[in-house]
C-alpha positions in Angstrom: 13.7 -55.0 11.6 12.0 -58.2 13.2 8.4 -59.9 12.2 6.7 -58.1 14.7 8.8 -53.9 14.3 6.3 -51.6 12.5 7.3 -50.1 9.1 7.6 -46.3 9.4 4.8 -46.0 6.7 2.2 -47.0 9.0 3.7 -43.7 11.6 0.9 -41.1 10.3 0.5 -37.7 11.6 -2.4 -38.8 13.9 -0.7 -41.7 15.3 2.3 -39.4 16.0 0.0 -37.0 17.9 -1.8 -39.5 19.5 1.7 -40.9 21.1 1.8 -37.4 22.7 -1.0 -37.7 24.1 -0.5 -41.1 25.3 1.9 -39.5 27.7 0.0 -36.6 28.7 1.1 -33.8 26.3 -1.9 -32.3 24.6 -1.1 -31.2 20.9 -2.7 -27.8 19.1 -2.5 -30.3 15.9 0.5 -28.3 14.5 3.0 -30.7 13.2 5.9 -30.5 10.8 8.4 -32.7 9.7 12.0 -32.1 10.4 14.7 -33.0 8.3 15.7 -36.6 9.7 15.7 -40.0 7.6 17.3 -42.2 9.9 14.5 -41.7 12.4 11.1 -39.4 12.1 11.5 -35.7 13.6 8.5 -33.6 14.3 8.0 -30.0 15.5 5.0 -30.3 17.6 2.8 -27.1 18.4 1.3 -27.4 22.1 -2.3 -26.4 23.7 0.4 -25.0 26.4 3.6 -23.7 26.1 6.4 -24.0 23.2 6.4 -26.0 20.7 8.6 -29.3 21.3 10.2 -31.7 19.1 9.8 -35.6 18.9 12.0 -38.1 17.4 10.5 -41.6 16.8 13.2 -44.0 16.9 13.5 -46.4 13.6 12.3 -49.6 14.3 14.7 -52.3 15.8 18.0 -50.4 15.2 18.9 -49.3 18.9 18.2 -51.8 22.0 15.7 -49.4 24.8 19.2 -50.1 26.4 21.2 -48.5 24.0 19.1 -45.4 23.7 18.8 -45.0 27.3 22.6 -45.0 26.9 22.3 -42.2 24.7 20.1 -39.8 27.4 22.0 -40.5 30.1 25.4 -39.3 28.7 23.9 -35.6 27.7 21.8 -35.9 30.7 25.3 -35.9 32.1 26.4 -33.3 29.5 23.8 -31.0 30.4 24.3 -31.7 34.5 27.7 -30.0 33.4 26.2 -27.1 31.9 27.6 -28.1 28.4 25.1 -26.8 25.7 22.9 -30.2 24.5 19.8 -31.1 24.3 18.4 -33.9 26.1 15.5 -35.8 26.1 12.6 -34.5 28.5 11.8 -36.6 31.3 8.1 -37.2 31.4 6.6 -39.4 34.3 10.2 -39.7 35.2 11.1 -41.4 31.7 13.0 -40.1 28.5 11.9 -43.1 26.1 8.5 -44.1 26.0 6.2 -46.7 23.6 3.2 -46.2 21.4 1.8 -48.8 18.9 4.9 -50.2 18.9 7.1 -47.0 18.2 9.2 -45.6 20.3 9.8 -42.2 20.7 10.9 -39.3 23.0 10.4 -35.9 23.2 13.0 -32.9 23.5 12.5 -28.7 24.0 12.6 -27.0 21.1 16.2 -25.1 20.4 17.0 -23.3 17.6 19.9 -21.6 15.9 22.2 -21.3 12.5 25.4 -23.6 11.2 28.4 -22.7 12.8 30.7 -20.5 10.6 33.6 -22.6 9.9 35.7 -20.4 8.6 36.1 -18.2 11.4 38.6 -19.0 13.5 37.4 -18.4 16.8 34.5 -20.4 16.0 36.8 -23.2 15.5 38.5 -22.6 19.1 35.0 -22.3 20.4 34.1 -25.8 19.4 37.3 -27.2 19.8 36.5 -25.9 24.0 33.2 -27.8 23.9 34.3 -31.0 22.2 36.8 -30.9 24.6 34.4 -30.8 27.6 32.0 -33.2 26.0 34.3 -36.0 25.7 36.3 -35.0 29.1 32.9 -36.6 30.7 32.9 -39.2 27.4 35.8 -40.6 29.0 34.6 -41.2 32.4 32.9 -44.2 31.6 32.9 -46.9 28.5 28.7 -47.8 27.2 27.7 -51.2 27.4 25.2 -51.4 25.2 26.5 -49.2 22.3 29.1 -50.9 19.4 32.4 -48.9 19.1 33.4 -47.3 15.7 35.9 -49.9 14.1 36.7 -51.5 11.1 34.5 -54.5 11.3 31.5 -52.7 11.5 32.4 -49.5 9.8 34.8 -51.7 6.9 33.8 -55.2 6.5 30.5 -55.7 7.4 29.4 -53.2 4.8 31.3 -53.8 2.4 29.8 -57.6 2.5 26.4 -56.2 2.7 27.1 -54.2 -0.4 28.9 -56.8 -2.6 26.0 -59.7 -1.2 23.0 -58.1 -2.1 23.0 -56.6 -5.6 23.4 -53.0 -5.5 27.0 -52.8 -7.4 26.3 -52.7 -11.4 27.6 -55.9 -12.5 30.1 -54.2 -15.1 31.1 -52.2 -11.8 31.6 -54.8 -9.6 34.9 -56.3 -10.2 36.5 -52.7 -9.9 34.4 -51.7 -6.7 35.7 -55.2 -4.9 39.1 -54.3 -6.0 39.3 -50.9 -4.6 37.4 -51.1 -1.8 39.9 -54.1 -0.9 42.8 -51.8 -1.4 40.5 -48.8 0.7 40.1 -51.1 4.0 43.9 -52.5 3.4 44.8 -48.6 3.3 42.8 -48.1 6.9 44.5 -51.1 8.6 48.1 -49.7 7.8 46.5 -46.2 9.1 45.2 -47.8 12.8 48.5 -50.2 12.9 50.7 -46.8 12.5 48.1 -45.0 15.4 49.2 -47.7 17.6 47.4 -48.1 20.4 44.9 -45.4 21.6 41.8 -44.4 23.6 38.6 -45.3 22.8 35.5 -43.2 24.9 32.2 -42.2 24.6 31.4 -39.8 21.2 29.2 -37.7 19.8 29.7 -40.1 17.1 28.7 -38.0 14.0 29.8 -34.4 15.1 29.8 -32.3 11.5 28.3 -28.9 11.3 24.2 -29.8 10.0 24.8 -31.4 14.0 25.8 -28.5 16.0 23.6 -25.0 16.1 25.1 -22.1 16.5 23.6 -18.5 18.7 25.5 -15.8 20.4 25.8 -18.1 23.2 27.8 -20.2 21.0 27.8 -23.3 19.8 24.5 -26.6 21.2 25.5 -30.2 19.8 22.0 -32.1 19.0 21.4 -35.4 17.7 23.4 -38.0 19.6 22.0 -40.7 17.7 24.9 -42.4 16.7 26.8 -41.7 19.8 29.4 -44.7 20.2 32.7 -45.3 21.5 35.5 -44.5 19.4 38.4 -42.1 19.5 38.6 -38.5 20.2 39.4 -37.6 16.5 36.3 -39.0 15.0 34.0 -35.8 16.7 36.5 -33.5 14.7 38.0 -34.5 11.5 34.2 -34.4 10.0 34.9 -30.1 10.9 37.5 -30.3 8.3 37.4 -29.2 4.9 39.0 -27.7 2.0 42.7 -28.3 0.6 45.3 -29.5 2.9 46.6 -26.3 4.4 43.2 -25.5 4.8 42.8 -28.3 7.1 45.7 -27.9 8.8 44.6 -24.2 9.9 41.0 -25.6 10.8 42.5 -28.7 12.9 45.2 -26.1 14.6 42.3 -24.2 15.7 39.8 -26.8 17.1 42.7 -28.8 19.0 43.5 -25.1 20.4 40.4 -25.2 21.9 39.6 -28.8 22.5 42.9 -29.1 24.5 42.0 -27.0 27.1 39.5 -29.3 28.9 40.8 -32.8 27.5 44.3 -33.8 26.1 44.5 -34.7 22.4 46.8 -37.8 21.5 48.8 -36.5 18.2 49.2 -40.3 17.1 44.4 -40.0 16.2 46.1 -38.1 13.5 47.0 -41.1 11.8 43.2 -41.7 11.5 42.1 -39.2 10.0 41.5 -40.5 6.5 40.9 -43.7 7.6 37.9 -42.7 9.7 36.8 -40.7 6.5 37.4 -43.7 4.3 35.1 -46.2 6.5 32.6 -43.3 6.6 32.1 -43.7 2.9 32.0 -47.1 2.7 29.4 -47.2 5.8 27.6 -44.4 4.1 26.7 -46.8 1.0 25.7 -49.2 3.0 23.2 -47.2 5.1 21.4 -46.3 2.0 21.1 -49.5 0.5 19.9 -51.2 3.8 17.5 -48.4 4.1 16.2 -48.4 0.7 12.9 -49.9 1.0 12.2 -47.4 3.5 10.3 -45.6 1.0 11.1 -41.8 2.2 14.7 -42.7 0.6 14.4 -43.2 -3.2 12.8 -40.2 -3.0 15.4 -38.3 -0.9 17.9 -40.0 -2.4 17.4 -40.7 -6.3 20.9 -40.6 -7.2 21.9 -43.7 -5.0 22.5 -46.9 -7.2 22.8 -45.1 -10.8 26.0 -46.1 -12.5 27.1 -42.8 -12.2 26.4 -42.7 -8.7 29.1 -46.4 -8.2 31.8 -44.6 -10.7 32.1 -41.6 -8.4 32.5 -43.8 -5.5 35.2 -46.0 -7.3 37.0 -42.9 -7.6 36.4 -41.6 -4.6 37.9 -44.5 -3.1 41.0 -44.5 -5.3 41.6 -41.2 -3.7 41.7 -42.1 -0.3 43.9 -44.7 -0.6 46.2 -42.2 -2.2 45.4 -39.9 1.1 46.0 -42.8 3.3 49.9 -43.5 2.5 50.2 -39.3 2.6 52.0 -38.2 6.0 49.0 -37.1 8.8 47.5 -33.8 8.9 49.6 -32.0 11.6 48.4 -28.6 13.6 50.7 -25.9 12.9 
């Protein structure tokens, strides 16, 4: 956040509504607070119409750039007829600025999680991941990072072990296995070889994707970045292995009829999910004067909470040196 970003404490509910109206849509005064900690999420009641939903964007995180990014690939989605959500255009923009927030403002969709378990649900998603990133691939962002071991791996892991968070009786075994964890996710990408990066949902897990008889809507494309295919559907996965291997069987069943799936992203599997927790950390403990987190979060930065991800750790790189997940 620079000098001059707002905190999000000073974002009341009048100031919220009063961005609305800034831009010409006229509130009933109904708001409520979705569940969103990265950025602020409101259900808005209208004087006219359905209610709508606004997200304001956390200060200094994203470039306008990099959000506009964002909106223009599910504006291309959507174009497609592939079942997202984009931002509304209003006076012909999709991000606009209020007292130094910025914000933008989406039709209200609902629906229920996706059940997993099911196995043409799988296929059903695997079909529209599949079409999603078939247009992902068409062209690479400029303005958006790509999901990689430097920023998913090293750079929090240094944020981590540079700013206090670690119990100091904890820290000598966190730096060792976490050493050993990134060690395990550079022997994972050296055996993937070579593979395609493109455009991703970026954090594609179920509390993402709403489910009606229609089927399946992807929402929040907030950390959309470039990255390969496998990251938008190992996060689908759960259970013990021969679980997985059912689930992933299913998906790519789906997923490969609209885009083709290079086997060798199975090598990554675990090594995405390893960087994942380490980022995961991180994000808490740079967010943690924000001070809707402590509350959300009051288990982050108890002992208990570092001696489960010790372990935790440990276990991946156990998973790591396993052979890949492989569909049946």
């Amino acid at each position: 956040m620079t000098p001059d970003s707002p905190s999000f404490s000073a974002l009341t509910p009048d100031l919220a509504l009063d961005a609305l109206d800034s831009i010409g849509l006229h509130s009933d005064g109904r708001l409520l607070a979705l569940n969103s900690y990265e950025n602020r999420v409101y259900q808005v009641g209208m004087e006219q119409g359905p209610p709508l939903v606004t997200k304001f964007y956390r200060p200094a995180r994203w470039s306008d750039a990099a959000i506009l990014e964002e909106h223009r690939l599910v504006d291309e989605l959507a174009e497609r007829e592939i079942p997202v959500v984009p931002a509304m255009a209003v006076g012909d923009k999709t991000l606009h600025a209020f007292n130094g927030f910025r914000f933008a403002v989406f039709p209200k969709h609902g629906g229920r999680a996706p059940e997993l378990e099911d196995r043409a649900t799988l296929e059903w998603m695997g079909r529209f991941i599949g079409r999603i990133h078939a247009v992902g691939a068409l062209e690479h962002y400029r303005d958006r990072p790509t999901l990689d071991i430097v920023s998913f791996g090293y750079e929090p892991r240094d944020y981590l072990l540079a700013h206090g968070f670690i119990p100091d009786e904890l820290l000598a075994a966190y730096r060792s296995v976490v050493e050993q964890a990134l060690e395990g996710v550079k022997r994972c990408f050296d055996r993937a070889g070579e593979f395609k990066i493109l455009r991703l949902h970026g954090d594609c897990h179920c509390g993402n994707v709403l489910w009606t008889d229609a089927g399946p809507h992807f929402v929040d494309f907030d950390d959309s970045r470039m990255g390969p295919a496998v990251q938008d559907l190992w996060m689908l996965l759960s259970g013990e292995r021969a679980d997985m291997v059912r689930q992933l069987s299913d998906l790519l069943a789906g997923y490969e009829d609209f885009a083709d799936f290079d086997p060798r992203e199975l090598h990554l599997i675990e090594a995405l999910r390893t960087l994942r927790l380490i980022h995961y950390s991180a994000w808490l403990a740079k967010r943690w004067d924000d001070p809707a987190f402590p509350l959300a979060f009051p288990w982050f930065n108890t002992q208990r909470y570092w001696q489960d991800r010790i372990l935790e750790l440990r276990e991946q790189v156990a998973l790591m040196d396993e052979p890949p997940l492989w569909p049946a």
